[in-house]
N, C-alpha and C positions, 0 to 999 in steps of 0.2 A: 504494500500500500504506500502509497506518495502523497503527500498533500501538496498543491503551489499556492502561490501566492501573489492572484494575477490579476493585482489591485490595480498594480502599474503598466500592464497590457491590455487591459479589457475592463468595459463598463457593463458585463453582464452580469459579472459576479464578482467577486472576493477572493472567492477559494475554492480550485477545483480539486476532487477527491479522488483519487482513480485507487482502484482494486482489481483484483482476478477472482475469478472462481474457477473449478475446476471444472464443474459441469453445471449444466441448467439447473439441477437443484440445487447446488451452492450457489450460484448465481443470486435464485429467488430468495433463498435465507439470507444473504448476504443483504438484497433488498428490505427484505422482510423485517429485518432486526436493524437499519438503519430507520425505516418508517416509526418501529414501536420505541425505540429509543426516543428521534425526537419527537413523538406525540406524547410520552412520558415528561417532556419538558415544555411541551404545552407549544411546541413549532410543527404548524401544519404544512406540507408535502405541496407543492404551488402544481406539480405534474411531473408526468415522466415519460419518457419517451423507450421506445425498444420491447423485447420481451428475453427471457432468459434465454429461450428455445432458439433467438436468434443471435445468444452470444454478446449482447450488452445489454444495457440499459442505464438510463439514464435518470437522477431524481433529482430537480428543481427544488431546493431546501434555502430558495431565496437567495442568501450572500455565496451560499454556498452549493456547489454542485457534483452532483456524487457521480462517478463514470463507474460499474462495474461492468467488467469484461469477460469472455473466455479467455483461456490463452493466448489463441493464433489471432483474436479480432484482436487482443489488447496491442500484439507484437504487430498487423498488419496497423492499424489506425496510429501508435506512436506519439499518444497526446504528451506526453513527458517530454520528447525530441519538438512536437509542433510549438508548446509552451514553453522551449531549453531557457528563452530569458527570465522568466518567472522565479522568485525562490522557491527555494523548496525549504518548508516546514515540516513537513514529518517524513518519513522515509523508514517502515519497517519492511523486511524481506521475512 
């Protein structure tokens, strides 16, 4: 997982989120448990685009925006290389 920081790039958001999952069903969980999180802190989901079965998706969390991927979509699309000016704020492997 990466966080950036593409304050100073982009007025569409803040911070983008990018993940992997292994398969459609981690995908959806990985979905799933970003949604229930922030509706536990009272931040409603603005939309999302994608479906897990087609290896991304996408959740509009306002400042913030979550990219989770399959593997081969995360390595062919390369938001990390399209946003390389951005900081990076978090960065677990």
């Amino acid at each position: 997982m990466v966080a950036l920081d593409i304050r100073e790039q982009s007025v569409i958001a803040d911070y983008f989120v990018i993940c992997t999952g292994a398969n459609p069903r981690q995908i959806q969980a990985i979905a799933n448990a970003i949604e229930d999180k922030l509706s536990e802190l009272g931040v409603v989901t603005r939309g999302f685009e994608g479906s897990a079965e087609n290896g991304w998706m996408l959740l509009d969390c306002g400042d913030v925006i979550a990219h989770i991927f399959g593997p081969m979509e995360r390595e062919f699309y390369r938001l990390e290389r399209l946003w390389s000016a951005a900081p990076t704020v978090v960065y677990l492997q």
